[in-house]
PDB file of N, CA, C and O in Angstrom:
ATOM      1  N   UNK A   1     112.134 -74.672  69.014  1.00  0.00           N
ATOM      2  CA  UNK A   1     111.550 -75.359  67.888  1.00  0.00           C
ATOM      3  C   UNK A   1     111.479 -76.848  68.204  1.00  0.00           C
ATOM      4  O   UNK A   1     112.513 -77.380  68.609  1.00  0.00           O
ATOM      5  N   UNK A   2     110.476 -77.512  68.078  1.00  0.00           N
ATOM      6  CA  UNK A   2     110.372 -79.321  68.953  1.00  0.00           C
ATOM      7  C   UNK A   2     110.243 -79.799  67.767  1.00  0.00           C
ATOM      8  O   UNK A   2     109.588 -79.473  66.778  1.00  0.00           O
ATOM      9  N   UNK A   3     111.540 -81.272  68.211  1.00  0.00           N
ATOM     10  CA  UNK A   3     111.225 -81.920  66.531  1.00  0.00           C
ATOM     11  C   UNK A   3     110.022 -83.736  66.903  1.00  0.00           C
ATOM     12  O   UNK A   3     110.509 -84.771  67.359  1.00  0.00           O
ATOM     13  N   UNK A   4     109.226 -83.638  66.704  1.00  0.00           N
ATOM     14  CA  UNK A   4     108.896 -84.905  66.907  1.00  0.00           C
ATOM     15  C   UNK A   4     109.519 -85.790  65.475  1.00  0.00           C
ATOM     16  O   UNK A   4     109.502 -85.397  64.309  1.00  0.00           O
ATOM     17  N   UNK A   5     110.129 -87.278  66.090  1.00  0.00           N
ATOM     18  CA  UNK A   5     110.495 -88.095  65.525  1.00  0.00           C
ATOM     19  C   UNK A   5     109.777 -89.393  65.711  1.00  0.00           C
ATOM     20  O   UNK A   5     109.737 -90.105  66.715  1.00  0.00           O
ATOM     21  N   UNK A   6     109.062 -89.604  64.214  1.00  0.00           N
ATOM     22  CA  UNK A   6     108.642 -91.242  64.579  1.00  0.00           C
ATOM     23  C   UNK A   6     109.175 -92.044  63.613  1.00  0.00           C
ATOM     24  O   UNK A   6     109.446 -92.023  62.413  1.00  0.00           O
ATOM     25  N   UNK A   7     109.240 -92.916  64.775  1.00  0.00           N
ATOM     26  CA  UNK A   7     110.458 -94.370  63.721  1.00  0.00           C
ATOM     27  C   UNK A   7     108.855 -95.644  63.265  1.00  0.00           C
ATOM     28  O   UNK A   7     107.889 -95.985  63.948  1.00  0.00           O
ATOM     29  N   UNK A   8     109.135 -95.880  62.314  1.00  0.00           N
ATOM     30  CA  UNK A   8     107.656 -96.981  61.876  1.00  0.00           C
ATOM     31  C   UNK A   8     108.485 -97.467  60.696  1.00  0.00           C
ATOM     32  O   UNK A   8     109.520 -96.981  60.241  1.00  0.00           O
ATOM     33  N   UNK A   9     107.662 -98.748  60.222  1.00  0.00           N
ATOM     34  CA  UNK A   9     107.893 -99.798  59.176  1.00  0.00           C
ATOM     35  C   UNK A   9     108.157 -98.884  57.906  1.00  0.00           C
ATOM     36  O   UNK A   9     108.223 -97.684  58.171  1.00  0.00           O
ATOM     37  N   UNK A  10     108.314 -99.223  56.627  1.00  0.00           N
ATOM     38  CA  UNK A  10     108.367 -98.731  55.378  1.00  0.00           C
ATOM     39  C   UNK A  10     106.616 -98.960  54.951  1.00  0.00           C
ATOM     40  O   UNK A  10     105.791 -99.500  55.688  1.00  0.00           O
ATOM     41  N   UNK A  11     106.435 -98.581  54.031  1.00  0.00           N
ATOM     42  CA  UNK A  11     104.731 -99.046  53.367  1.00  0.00           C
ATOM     43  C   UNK A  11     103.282 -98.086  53.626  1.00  0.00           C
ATOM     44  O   UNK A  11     102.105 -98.373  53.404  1.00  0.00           O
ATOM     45  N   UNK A  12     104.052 -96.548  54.318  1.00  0.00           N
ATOM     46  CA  UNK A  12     102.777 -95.749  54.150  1.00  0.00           C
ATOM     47  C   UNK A  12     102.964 -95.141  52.966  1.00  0.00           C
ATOM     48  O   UNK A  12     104.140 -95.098  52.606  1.00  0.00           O
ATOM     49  N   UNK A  13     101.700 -94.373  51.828  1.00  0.00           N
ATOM     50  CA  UNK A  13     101.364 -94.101  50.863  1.00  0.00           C
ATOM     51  C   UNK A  13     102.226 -92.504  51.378  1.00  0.00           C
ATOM     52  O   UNK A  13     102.361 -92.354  52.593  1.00  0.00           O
ATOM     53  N   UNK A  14     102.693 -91.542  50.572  1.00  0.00           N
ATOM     54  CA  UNK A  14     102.571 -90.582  50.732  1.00  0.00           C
ATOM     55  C   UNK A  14     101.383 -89.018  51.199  1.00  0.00           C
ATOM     56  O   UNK A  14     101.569 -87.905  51.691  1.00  0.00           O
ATOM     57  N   UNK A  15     100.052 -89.894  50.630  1.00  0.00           N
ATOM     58  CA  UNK A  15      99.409 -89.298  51.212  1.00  0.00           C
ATOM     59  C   UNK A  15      99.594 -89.638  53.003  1.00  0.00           C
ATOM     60  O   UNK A  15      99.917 -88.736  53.776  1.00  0.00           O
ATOM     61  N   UNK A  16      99.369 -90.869  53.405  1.00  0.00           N
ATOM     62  CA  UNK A  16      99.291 -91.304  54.675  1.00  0.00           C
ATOM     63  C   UNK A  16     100.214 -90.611  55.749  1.00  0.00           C
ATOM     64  O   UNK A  16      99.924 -90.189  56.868  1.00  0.00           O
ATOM     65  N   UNK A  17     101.486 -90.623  55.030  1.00  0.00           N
ATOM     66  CA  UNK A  17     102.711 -89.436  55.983  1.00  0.00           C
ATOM     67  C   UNK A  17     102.295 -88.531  56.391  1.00  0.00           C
ATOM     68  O   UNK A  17     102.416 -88.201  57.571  1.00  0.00           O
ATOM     69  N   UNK A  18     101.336 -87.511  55.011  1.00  0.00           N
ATOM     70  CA  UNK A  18     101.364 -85.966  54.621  1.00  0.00           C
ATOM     71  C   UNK A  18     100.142 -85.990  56.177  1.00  0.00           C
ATOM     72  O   UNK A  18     100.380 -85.332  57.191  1.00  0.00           O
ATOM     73  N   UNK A  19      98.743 -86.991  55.992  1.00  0.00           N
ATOM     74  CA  UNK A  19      98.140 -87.050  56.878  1.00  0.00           C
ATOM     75  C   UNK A  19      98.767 -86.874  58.996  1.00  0.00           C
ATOM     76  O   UNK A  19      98.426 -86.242  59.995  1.00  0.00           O
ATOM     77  N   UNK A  20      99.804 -87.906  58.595  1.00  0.00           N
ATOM     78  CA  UNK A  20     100.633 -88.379  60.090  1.00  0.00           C
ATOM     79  C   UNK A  20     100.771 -87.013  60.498  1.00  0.00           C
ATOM     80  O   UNK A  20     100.170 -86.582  61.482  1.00  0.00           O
ATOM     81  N   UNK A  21     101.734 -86.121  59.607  1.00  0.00           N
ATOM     82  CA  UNK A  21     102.326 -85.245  59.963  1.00  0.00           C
ATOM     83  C   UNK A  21     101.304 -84.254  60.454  1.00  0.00           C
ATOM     84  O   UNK A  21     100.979 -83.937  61.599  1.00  0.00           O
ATOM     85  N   UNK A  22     100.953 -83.913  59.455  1.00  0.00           N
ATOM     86  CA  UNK A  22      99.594 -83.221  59.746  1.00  0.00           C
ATOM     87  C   UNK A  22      98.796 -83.233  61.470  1.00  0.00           C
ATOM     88  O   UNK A  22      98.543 -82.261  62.182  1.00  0.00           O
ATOM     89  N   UNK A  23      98.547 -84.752  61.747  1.00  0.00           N
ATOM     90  CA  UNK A  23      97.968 -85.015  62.899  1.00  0.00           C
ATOM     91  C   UNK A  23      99.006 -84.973  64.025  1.00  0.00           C
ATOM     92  O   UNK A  23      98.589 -85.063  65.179  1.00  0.00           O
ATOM     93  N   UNK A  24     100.284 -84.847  63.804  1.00  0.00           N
ATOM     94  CA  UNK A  24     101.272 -84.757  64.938  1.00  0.00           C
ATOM     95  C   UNK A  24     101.695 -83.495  65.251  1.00  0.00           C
ATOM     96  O   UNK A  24     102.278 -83.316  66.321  1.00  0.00           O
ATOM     97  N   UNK A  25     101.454 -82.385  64.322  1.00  0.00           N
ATOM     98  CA  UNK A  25     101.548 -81.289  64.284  1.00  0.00           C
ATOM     99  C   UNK A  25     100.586 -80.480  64.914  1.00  0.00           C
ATOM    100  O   UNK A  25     100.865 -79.391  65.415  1.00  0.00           O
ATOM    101  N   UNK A  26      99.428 -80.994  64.904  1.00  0.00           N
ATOM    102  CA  UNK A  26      98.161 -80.482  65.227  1.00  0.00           C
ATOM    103  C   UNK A  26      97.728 -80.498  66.727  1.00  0.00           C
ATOM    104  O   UNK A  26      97.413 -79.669  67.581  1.00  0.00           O
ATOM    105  N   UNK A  27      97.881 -81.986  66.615  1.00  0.00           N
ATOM    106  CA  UNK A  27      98.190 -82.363  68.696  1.00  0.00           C
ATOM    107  C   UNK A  27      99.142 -81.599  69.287  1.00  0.00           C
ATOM    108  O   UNK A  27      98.934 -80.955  70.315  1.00  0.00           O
ATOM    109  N   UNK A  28     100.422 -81.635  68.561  1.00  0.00           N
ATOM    110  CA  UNK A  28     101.125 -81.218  69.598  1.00  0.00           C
ATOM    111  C   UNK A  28     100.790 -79.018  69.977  1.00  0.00           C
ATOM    112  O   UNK A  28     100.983 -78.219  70.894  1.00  0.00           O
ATOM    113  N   UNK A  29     100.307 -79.019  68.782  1.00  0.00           N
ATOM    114  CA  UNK A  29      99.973 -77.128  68.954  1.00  0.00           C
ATOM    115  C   UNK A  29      98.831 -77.228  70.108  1.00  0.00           C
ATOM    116  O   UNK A  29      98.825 -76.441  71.055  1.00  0.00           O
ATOM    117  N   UNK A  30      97.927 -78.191  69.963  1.00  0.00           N
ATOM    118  CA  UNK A  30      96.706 -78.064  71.049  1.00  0.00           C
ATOM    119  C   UNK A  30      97.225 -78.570  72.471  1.00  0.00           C
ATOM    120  O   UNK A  30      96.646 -78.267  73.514  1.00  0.00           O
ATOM    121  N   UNK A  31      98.174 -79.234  72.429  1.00  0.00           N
ATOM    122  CA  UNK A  31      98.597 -79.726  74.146  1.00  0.00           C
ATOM    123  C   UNK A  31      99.620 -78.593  74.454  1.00  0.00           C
ATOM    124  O   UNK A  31      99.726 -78.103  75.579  1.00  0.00           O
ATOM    125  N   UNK A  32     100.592 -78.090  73.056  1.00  0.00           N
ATOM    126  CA  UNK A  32     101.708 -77.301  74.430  1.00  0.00           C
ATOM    127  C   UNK A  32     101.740 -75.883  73.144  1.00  0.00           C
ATOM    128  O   UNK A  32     102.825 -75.366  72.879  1.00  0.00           O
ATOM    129  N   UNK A  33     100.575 -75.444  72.522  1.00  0.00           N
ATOM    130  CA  UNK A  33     100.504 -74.213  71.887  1.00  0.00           C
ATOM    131  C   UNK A  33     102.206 -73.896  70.698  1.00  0.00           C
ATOM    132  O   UNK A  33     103.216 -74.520  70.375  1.00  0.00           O
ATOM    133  N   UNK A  34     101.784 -72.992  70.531  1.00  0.00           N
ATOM    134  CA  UNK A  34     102.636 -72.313  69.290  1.00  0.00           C
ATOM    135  C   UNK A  34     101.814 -72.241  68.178  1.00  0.00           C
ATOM    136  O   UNK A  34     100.596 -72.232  68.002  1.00  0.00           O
ATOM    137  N   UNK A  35     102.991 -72.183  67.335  1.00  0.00           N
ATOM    138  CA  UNK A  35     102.666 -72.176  65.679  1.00  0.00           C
ATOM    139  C   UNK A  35     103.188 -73.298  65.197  1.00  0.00           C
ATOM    140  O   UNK A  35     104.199 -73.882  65.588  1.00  0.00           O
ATOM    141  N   UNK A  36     102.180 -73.690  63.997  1.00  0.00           N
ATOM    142  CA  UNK A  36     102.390 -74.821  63.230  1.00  0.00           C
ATOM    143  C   UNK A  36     104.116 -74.758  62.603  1.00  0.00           C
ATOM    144  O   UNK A  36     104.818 -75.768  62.550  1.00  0.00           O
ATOM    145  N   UNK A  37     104.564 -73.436  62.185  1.00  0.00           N
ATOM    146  CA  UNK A  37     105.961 -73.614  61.657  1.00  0.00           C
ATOM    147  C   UNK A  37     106.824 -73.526  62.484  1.00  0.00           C
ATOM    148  O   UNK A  37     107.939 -73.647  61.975  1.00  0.00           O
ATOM    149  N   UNK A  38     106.833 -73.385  63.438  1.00  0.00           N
ATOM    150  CA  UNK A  38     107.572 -74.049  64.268  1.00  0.00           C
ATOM    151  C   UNK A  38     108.233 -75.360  64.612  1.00  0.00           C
ATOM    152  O   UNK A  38     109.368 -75.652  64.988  1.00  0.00           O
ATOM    153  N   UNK A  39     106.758 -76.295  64.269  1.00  0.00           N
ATOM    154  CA  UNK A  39     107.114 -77.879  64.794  1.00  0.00           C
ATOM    155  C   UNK A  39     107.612 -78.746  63.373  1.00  0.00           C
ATOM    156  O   UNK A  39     107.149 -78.577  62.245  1.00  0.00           O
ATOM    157  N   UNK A  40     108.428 -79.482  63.674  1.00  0.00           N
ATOM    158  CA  UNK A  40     109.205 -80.244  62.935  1.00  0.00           C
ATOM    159  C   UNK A  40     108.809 -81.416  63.109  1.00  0.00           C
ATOM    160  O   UNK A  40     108.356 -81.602  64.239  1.00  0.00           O
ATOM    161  N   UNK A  41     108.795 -82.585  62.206  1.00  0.00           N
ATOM    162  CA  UNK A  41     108.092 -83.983  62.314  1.00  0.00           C
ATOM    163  C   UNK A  41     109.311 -84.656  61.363  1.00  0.00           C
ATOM    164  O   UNK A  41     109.549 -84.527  60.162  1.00  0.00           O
ATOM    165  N   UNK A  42     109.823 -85.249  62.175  1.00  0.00           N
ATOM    166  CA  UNK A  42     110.879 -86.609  60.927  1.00  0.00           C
ATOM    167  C   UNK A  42     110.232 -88.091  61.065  1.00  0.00           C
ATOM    168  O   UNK A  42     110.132 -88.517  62.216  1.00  0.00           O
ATOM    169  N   UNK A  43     109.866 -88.761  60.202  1.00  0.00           N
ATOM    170  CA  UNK A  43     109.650 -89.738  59.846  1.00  0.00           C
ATOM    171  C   UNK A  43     110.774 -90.719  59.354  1.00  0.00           C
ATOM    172  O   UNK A  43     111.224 -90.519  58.226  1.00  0.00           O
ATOM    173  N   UNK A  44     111.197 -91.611  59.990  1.00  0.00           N
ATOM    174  CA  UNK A  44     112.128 -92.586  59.870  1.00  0.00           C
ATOM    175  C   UNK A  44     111.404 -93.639  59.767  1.00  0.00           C
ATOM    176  O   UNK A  44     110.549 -93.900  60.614  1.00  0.00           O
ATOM    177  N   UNK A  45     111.655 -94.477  58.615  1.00  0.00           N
ATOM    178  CA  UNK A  45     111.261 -95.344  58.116  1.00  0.00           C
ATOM    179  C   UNK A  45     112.632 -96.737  58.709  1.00  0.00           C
ATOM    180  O   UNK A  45     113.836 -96.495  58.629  1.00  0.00           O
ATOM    181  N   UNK A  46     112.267 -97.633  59.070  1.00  0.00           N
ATOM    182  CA  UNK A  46     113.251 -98.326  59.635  1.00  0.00           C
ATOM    183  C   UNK A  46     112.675-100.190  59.092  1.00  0.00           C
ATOM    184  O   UNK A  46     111.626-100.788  59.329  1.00  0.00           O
ATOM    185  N   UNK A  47     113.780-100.561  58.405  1.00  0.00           N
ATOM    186  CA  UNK A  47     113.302-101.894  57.400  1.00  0.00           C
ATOM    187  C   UNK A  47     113.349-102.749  59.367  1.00  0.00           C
ATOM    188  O   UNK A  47     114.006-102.474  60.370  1.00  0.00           O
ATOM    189  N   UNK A  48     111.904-104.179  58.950  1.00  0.00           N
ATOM    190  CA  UNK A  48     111.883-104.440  59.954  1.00  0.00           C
ATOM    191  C   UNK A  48     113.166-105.343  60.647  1.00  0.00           C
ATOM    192  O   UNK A  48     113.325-105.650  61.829  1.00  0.00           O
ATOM    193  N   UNK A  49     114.103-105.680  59.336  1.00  0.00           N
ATOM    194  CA  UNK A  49     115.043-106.732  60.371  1.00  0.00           C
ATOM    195  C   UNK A  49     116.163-105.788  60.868  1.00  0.00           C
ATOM    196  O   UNK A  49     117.342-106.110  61.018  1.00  0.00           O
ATOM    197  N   UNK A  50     115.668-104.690  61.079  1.00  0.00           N
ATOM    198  CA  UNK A  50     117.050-103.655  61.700  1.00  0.00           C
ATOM    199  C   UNK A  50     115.934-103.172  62.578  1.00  0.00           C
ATOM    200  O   UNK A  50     115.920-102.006  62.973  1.00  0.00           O
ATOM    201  N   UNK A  51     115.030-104.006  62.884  1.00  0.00           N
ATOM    202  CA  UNK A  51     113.959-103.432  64.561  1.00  0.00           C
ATOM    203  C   UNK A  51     113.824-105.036  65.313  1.00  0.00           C
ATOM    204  O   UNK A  51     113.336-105.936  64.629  1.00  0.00           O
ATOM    205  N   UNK A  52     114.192-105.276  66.467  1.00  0.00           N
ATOM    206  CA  UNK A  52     114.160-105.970  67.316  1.00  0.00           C
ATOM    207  C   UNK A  52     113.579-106.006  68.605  1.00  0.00           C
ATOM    208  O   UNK A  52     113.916-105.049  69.302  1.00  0.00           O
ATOM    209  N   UNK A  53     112.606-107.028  69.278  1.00  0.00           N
ATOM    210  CA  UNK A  53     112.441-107.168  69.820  1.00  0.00           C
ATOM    211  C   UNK A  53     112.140-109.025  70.748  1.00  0.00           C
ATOM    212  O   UNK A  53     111.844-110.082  70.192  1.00  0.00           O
ATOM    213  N   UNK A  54     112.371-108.760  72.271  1.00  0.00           N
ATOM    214  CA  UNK A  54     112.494-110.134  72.408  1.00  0.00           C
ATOM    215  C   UNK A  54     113.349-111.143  72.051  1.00  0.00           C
ATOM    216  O   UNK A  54     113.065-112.339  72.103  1.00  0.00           O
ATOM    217  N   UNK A  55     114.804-110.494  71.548  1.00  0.00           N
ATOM    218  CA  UNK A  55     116.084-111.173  70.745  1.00  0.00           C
ATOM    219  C   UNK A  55     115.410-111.814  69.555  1.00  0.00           C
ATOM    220  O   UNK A  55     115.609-112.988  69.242  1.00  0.00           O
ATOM    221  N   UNK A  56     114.552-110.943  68.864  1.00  0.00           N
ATOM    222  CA  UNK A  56     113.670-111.220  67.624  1.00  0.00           C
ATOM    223  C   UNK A  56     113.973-110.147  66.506  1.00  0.00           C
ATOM    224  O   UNK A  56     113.614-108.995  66.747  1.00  0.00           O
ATOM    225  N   UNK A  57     114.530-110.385  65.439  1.00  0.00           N
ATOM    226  CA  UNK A  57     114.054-109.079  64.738  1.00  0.00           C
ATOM    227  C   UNK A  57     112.101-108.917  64.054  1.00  0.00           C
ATOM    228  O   UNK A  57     111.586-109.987  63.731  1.00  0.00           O
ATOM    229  N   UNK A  58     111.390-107.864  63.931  1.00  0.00           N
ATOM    230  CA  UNK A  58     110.468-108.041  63.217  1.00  0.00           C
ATOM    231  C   UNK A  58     110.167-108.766  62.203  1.00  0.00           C
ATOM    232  O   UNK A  58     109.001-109.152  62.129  1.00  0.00           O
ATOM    233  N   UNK A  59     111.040-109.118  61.238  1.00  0.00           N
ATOM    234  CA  UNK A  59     110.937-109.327  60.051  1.00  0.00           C
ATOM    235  C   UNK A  59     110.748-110.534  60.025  1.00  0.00           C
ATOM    236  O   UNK A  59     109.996-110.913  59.127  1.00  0.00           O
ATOM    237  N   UNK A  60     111.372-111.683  61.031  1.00  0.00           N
ATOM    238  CA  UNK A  60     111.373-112.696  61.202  1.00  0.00           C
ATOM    239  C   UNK A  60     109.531-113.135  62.316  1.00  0.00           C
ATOM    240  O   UNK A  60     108.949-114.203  62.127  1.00  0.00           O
ATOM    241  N   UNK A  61     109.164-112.399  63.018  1.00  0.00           N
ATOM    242  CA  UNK A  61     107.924-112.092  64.106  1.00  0.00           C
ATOM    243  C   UNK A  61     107.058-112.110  62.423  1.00  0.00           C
ATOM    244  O   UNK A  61     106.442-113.065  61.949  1.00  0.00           O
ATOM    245  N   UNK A  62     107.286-110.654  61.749  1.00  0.00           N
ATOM    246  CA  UNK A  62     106.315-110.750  60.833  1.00  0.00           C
ATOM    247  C   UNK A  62     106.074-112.223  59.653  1.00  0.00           C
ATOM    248  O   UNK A  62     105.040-112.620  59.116  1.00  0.00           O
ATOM    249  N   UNK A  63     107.288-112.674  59.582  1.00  0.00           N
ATOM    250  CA  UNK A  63     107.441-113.635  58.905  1.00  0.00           C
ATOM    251  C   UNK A  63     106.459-115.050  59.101  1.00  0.00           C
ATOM    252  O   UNK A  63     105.661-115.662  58.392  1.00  0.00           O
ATOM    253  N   UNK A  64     107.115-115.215  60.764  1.00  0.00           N
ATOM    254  CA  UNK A  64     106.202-116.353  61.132  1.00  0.00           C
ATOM    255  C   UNK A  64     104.767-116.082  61.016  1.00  0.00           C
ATOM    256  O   UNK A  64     104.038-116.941  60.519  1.00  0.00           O
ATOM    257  N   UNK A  65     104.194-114.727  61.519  1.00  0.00           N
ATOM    258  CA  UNK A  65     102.651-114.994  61.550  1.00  0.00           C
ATOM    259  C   UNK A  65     101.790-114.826  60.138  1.00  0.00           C
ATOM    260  O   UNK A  65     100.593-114.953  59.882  1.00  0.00           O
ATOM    261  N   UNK A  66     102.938-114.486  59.353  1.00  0.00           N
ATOM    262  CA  UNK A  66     102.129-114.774  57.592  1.00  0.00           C
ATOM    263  C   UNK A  66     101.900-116.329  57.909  1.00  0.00           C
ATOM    264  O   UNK A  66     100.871-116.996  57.805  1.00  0.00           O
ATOM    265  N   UNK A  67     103.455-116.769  58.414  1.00  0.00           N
ATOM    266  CA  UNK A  67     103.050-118.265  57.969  1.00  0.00           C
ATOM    267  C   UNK A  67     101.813-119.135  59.069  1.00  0.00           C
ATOM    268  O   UNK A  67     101.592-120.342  58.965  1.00  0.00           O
ATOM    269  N   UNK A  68     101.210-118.347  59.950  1.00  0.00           N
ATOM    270  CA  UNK A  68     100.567-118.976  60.403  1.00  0.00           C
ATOM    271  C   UNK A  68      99.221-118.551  60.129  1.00  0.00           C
ATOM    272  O   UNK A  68      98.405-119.092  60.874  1.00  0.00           O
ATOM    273  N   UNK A  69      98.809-117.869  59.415  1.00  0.00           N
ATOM    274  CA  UNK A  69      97.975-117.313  58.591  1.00  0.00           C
ATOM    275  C   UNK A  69      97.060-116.009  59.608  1.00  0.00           C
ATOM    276  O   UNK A  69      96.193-115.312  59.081  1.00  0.00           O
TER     277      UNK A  69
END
């Protein structure tokens, strides 16, 4: 049973998930076959100042380029 896990920001609509899932489920049956109930999809929502990059958290990256318009 394969679980795909994607980690992304907070702020998709519920429809938008139902869509994700949908499309991650779908790829993965056409590249390595099975059945749809089989595949598992977790969505982790991860706030951006607990995601880092560049000894940056996001939140602060997203921060500045609001402020730079």
């Amino acid at each position: 049973m394969p679980l795909l896990t994607v980690e992304l920001f907070p702020g998709r609509t519920p429809e938008k998930k139902r869509e994700l899932i949908q499309a991650l489920t779908d790829t993965y049956l056409q590249v390595c076959g099975g059945k749809a109930q089989a595949v598992t999809i977790l969505l982790k929502e991860v706030d951006p100042a607990d995601w880092g990059v560049g000894g940056r958290s996001y939140a602060e990256i997203i921060a500045e380029a609001k402020a730079q318009g």
